[in-house]
Backbone bond lengths (Angstrom), bond angles and torsions (degrees), N, CA, C in turn:
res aa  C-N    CA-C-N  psi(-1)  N-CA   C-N-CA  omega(-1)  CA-C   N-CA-C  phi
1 X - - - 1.460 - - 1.528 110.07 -
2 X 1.558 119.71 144.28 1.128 104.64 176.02 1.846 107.28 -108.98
3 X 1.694 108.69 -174.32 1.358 114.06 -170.55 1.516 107.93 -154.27
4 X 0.848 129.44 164.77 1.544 142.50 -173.29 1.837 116.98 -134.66
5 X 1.415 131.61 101.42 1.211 131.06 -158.78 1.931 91.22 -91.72
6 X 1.198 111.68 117.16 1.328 100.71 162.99 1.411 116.13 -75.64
7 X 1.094 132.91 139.55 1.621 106.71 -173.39 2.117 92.48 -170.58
8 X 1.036 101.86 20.98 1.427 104.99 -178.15 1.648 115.44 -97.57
9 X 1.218 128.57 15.56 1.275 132.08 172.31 1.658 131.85 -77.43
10 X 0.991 148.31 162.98 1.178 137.01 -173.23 1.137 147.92 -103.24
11 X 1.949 84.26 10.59 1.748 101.34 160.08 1.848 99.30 91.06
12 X 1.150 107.71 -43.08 1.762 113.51 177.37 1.588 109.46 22.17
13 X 1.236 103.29 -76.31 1.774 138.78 -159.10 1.765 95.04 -73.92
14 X 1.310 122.51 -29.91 1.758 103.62 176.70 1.531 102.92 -108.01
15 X 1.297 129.71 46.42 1.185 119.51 -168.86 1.439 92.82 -85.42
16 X 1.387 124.13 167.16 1.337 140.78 -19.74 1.774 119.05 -55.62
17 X 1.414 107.85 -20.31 1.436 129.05 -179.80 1.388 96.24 -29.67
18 X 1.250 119.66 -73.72 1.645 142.44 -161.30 1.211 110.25 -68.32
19 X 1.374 118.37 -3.30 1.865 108.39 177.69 1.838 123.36 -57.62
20 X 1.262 86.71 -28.78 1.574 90.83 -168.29 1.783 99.79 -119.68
21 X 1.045 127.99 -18.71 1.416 144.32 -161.63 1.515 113.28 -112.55
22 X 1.666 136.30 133.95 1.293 120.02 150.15 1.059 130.46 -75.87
23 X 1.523 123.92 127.70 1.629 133.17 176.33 1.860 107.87 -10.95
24 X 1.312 128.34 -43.94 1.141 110.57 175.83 1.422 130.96 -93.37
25 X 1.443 94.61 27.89 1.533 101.87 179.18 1.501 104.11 -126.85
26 X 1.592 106.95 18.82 1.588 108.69 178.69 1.824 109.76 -77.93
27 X 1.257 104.47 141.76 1.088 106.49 -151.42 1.942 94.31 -87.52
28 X 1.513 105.07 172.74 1.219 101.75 -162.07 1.231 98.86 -165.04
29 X 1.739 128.91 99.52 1.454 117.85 -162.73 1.498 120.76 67.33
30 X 1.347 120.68 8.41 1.589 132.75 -145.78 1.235 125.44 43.91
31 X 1.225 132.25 45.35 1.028 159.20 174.31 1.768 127.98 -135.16
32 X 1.522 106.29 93.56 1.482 115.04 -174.27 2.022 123.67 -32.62
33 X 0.837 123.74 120.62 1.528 132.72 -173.26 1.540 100.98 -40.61
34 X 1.447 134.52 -53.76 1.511 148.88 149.32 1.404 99.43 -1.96
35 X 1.655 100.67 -79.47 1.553 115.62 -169.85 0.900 123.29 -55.92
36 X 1.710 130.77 -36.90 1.263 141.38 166.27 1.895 106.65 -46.18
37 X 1.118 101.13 -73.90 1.807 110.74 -167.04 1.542 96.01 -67.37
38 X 1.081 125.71 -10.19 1.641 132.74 -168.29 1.985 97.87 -75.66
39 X 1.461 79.50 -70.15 1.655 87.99 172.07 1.218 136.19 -99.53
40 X 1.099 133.56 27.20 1.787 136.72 89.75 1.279 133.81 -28.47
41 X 1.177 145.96 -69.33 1.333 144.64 128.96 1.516 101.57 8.72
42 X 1.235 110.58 -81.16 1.433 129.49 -135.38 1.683 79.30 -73.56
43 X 1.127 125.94 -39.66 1.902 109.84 -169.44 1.316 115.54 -97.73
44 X 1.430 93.21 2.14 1.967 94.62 167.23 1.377 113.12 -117.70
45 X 1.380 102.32 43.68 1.646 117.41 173.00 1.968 131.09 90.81
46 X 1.696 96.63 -15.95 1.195 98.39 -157.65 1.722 112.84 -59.03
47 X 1.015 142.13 -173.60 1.757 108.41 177.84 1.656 86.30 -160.80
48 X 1.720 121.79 -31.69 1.719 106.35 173.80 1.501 107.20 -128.36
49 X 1.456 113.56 128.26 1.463 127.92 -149.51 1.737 99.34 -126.20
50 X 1.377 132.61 131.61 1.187 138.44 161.46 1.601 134.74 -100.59
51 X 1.275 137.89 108.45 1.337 106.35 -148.90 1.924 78.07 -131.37
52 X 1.105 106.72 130.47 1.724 121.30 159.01 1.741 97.54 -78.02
53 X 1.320 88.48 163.87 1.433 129.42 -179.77 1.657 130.26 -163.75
54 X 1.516 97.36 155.93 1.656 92.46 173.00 1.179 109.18 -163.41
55 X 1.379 146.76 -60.32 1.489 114.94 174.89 1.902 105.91 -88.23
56 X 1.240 81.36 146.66 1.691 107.26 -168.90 1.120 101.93 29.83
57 X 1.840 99.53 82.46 1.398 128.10 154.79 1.627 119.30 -77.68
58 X 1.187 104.37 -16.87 1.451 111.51 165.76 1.628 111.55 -45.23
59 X 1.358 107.25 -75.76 1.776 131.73 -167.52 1.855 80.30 -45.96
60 X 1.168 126.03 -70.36 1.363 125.24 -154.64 1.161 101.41 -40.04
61 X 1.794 126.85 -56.98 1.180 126.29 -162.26 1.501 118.31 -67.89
62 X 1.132 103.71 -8.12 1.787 114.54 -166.95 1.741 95.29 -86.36
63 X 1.294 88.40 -58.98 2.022 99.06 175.21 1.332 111.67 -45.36
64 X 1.455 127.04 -53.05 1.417 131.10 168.03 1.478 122.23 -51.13
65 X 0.631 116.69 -38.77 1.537 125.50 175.12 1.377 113.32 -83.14
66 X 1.631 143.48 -26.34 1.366 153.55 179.53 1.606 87.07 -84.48
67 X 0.989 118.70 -56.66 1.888 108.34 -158.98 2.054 105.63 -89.55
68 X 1.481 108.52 -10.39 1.247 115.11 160.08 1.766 123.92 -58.77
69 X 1.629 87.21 -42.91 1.371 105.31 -178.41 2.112 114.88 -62.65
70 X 0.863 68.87 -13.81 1.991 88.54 -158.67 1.551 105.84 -109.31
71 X 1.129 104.47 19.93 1.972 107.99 179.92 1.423 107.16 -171.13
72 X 1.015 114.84 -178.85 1.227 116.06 173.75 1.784 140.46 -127.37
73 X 1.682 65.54 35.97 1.855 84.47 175.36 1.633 112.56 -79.75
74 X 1.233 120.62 175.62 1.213 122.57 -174.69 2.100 90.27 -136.93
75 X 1.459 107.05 102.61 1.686 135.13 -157.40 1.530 78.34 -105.64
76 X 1.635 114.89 141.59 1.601 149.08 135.45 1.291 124.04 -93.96
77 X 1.103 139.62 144.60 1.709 145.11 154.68 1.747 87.04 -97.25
78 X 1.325 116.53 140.04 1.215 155.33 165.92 1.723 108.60 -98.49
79 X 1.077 144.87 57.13 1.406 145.46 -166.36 1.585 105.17 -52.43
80 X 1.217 144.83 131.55 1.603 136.50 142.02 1.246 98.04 -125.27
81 X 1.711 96.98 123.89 1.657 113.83 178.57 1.245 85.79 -74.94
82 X 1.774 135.81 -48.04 1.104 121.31 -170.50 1.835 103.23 -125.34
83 X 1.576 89.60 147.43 1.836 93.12 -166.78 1.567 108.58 -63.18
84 X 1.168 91.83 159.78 1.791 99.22 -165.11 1.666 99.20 -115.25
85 X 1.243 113.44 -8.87 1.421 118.95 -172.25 1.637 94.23 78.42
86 X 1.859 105.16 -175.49 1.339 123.03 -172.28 1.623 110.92 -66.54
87 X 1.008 124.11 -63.93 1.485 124.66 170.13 1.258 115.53 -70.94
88 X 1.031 162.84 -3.65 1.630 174.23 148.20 2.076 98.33 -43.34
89 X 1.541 72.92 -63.88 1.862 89.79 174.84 1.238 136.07 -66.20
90 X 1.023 102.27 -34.34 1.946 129.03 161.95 1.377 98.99 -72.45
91 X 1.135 143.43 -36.83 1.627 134.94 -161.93 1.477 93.76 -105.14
92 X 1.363 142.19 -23.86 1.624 124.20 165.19 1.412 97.92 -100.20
93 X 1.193 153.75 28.10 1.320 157.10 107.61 1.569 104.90 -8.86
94 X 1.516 93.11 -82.45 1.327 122.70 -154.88 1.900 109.42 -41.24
95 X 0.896 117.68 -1.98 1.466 134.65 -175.16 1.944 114.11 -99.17
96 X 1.180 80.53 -6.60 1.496 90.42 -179.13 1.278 96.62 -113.75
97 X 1.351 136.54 25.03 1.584 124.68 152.45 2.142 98.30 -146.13
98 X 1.386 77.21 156.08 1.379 82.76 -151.01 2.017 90.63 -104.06
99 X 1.113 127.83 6.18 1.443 132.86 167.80 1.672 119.29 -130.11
100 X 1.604 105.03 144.53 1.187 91.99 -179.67 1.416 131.63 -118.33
101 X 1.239 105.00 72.17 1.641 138.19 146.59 1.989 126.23 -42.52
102 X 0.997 116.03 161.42 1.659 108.85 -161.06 1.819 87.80 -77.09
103 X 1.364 124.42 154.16 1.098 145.96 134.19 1.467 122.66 -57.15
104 X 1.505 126.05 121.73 1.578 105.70 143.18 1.956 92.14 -95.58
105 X 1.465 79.63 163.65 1.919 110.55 -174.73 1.443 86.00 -117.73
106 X 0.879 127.83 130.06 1.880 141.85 154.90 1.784 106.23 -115.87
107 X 0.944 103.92 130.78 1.796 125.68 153.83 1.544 104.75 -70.77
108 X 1.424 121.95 129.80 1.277 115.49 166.61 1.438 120.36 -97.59
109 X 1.550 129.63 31.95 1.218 122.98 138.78 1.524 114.31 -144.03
110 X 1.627 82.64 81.20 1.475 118.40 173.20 1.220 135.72 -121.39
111 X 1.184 145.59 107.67 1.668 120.36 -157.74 1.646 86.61 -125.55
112 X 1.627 98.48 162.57 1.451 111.48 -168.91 1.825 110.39 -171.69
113 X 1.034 132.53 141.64 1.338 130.21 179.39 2.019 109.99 -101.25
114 X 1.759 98.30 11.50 1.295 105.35 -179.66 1.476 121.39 -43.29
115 X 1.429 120.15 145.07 1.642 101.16 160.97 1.015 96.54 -103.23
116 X 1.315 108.34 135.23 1.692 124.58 -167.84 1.731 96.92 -93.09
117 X 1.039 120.39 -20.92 1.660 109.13 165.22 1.302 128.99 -70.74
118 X 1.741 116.94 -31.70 1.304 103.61 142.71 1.362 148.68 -56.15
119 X 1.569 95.32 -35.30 1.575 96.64 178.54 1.607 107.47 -56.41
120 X 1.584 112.58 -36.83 1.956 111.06 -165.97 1.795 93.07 -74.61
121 X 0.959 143.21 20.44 1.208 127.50 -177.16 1.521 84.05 -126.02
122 X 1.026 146.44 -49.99 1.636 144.86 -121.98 2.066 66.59 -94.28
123 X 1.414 91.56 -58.45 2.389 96.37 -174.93 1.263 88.66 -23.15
124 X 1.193 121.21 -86.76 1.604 153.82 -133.20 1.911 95.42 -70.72
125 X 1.131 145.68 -71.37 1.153 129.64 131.11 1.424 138.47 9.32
126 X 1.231 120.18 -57.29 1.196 136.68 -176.25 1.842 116.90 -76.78
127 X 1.834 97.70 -30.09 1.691 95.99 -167.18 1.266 123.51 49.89
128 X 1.566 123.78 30.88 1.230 132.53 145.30 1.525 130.49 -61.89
129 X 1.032 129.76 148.07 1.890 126.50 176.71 1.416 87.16 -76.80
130 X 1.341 133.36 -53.87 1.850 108.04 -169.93 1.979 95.14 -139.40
131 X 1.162 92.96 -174.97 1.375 85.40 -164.76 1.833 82.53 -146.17
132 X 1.422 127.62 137.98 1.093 135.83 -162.74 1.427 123.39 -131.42
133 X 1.363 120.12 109.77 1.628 132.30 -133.41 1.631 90.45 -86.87
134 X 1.662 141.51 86.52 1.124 122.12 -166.40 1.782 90.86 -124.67
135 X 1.872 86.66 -172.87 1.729 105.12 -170.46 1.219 107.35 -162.52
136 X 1.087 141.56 150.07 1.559 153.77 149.10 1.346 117.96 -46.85
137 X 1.025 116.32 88.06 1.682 121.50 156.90 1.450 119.20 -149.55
138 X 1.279 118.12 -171.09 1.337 112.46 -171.82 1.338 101.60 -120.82
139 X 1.844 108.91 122.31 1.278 139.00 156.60 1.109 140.91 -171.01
140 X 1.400 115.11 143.52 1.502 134.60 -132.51 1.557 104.74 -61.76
141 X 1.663 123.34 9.21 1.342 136.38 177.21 1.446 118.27 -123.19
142 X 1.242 94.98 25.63 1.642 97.70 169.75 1.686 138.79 -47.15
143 X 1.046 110.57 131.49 1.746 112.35 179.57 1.553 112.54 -92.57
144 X 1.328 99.45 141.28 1.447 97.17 -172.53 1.670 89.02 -97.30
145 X 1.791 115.88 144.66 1.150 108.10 158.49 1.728 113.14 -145.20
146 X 0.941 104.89 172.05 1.937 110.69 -161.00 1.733 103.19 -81.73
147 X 1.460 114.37 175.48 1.237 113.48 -161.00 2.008 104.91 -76.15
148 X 1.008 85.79 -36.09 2.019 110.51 168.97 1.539 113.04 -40.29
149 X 1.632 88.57 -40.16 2.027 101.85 -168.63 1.393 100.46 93.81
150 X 1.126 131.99 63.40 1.281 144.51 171.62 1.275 111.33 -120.87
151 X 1.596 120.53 141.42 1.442 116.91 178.80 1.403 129.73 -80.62
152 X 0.824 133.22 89.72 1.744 132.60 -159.86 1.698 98.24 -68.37
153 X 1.488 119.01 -72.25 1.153 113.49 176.97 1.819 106.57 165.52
154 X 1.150 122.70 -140.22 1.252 128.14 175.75 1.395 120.38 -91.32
155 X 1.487 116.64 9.80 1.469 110.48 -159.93 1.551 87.36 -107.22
156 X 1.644 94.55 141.61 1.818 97.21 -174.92 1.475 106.16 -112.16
157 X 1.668 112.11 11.14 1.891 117.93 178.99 1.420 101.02 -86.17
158 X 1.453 144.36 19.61 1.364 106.17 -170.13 1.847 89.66 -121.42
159 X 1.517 92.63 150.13 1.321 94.97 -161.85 1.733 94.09 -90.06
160 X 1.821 98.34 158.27 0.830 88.88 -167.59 1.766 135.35 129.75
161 X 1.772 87.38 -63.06 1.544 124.19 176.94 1.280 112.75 -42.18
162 X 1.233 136.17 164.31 1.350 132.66 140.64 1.529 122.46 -131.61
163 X 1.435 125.57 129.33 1.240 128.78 -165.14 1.443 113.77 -95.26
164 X 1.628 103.30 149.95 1.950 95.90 -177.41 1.958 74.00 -165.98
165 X 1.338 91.06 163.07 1.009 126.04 179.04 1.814 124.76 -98.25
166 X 1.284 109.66 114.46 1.530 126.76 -169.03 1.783 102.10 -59.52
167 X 1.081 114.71 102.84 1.352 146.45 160.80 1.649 112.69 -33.99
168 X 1.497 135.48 -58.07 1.409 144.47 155.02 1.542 89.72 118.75
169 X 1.451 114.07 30.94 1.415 113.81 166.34 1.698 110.37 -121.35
170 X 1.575 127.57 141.94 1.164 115.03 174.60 1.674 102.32 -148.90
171 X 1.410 115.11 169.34 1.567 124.55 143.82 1.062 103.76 -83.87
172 X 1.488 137.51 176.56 1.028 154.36 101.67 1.971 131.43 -119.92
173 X 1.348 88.73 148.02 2.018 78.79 -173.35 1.501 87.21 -91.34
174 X 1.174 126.79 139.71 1.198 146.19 172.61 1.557 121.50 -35.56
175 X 0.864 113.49 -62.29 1.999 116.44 176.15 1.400 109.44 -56.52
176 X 1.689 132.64 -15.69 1.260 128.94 -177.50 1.732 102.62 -68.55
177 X 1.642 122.18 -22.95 1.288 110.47 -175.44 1.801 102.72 -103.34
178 X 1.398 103.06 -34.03 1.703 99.76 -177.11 1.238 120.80 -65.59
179 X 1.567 127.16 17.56 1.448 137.85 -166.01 1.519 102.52 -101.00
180 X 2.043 94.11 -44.15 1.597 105.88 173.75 1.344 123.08 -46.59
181 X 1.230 118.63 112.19 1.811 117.42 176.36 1.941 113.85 -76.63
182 X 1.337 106.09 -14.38 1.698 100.07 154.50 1.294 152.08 -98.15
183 X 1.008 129.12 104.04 1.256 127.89 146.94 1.562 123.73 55.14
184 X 1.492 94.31 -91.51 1.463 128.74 178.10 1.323 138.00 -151.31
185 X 1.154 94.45 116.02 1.732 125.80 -151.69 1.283 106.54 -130.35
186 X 1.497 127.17 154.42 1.510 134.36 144.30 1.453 132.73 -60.38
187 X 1.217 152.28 139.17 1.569 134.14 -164.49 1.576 85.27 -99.73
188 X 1.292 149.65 -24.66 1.491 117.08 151.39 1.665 140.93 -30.59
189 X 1.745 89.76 -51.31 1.521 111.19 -161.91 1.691 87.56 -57.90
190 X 1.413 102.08 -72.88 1.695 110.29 172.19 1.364 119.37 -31.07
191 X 1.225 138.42 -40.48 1.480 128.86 173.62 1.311 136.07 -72.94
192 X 2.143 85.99 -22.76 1.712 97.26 -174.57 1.589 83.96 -82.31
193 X 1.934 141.15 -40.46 1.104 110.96 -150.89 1.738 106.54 -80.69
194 X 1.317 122.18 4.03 1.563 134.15 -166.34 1.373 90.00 -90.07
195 X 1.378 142.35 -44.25 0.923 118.20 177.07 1.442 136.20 -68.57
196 X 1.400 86.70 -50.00 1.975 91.67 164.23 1.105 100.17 -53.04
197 X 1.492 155.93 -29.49 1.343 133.30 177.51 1.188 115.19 -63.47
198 X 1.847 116.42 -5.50 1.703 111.18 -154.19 1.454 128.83 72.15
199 X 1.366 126.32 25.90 1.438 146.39 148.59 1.659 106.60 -64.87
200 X 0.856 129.25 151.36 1.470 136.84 179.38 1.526 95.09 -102.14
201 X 1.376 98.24 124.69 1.381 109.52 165.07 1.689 117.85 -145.79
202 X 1.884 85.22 107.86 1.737 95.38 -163.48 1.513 115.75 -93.70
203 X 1.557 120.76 144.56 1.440 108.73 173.11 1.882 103.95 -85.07
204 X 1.069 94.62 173.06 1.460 111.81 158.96 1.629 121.16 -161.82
205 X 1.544 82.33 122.44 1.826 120.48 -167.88 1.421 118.04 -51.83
206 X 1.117 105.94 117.68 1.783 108.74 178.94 1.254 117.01 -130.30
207 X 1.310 120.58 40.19 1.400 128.87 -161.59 1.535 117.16 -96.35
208 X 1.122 119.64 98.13 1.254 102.22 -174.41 2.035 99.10 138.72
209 X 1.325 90.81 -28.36 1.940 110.31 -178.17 1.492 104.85 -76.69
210 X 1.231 120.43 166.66 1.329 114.99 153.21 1.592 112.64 -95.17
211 X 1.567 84.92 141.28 1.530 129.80 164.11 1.302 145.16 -135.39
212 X 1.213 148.93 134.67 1.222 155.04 -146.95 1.606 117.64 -154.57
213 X 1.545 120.91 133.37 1.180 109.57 150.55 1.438 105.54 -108.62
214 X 1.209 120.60 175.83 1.530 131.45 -143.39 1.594 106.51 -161.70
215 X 1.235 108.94 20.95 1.506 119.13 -173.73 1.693 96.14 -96.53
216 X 0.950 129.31 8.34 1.613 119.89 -178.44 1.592 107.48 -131.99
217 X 1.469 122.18 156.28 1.091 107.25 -174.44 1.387 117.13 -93.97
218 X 1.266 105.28 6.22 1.456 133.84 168.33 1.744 97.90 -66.69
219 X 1.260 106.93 -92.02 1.339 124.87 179.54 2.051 120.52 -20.49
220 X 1.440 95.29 -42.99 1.789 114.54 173.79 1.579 98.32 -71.43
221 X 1.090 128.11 -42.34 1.375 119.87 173.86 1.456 118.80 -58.35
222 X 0.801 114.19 -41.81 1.805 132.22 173.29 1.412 100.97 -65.35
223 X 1.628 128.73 -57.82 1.036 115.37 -156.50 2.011 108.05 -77.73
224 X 1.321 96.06 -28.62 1.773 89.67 169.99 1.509 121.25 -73.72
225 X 1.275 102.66 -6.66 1.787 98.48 -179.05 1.522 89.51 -83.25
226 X 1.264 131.03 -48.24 1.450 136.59 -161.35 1.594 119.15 -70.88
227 X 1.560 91.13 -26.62 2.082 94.49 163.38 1.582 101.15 -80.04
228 X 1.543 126.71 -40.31 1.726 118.14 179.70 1.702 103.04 -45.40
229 X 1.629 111.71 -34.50 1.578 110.58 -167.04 1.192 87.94 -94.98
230 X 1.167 146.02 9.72 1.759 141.62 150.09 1.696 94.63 70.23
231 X 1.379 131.83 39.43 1.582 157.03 138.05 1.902 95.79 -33.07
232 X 1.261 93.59 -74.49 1.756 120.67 165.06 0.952 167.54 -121.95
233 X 1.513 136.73 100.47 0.979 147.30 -99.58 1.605 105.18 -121.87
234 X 1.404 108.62 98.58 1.713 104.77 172.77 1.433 130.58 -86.04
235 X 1.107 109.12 106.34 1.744 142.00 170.36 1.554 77.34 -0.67
């Protein structure tokens, strides 16, 4: 199976952490965020993995190549001298696998006890173009989606709707981004305009599971008290 590491952001939100370090090499239990979602992947089958980067893309490439050596995945660096945003990065991804089979997309400061082999079957099942890892909570970026589990889009007037919050996990089947003629884009903007085209774009419910973002240094504090309460469980 293949996978896509988002991991090209600039850390902003864990600073001082990130001064010298990239966001996916923030450590976590002493153990880099990379390594965490790295080896997950790696024990629920995944075997060729792509991960972008951008400040101190160096360190990334060194890490990729040390934990390449030590498994038997087959790891990419995705370089952007300049950020491409979420879909920008996902769509020059796509060059780093040479078949076109579903993608998972992972955020690398994301934690989750998902089995990501269900999710590629529930995708694959479904005959959706992407499949969208969401949950119920409250934030100010809510997705509206239909009673079916369909992605409507960002609009929160239509009655009916039901709102949940985008998780930073997805499928995607590959041609839904190589169609895009730009550059650099958001993988929202792209999903909300795929649907109005009539592309199927399905959520899938995790409400109730554990989840975490891990982009704050707030948030990493929380998330190591919550593996001591075994919440989450590192591979």
């Amino acid at each position: 199976m293949n996978a896509m590491i988002l991991a090209a952001g600039l850390g902003t939100r864990l600073r001082p952490i990130t001064e010298n370090v990239p966001k996916a090499l923030a450590p976590l239990c002493g153990r880099p965020l990379l390594e965490i979602v790295l080896t997950k992947l790696q024990h629920q089958g995944f075997t060729h993995v792509a991960v972008n980067a951008h400040a101190h893309a160096e360190q990334m490439q060194d890490f990729l190549r040390d934990y390449a050596a030590q498994s038997n995945m087959h790891l990419t660096l995705s370089p952007e001298p300049v950020l491409l945003d979420t879909g920008g990065g996902i769509k020059k991804m796509l060059d780093c696998f040479s078949d076109q089979a579903p993608i998972l997309v992972h955020n690398v400061d994301v934690l989750t006890n998902l089995p990501y082999a269900q999710l590629m079957q529930a995708h694959a099942e479904s005959g959706a173009a992407a499949t969208l890892v969401i949950n119920r909570r409250r934030t100010s970026r809510a997705l509206a989606f239909t009673s079916q589990g369909d992605f409507i889009g960002r609009r929160h007037d239509l009655k009916n709707a039901a709102l949940f919050g985008f998780c930073g996990i997805q499928v995607i089947q590959p041609f839904l981004f190589r169609r895009i003629d730009a550059d650099r884009f958001y993988s929202i903007d792209a999903y909300e305009k795929a649907a109005q085209q009539g592309f199927v774009i399905r959520g899938y419910d995790i409400t109730g599971d554990y989840w975490r973002d891990v982009g704050t240094p707030a948030n990493l504090q929380a998330a190591e008290r919550e593996i001591q309460q075994k919440l989450f469980f590192l591979s």
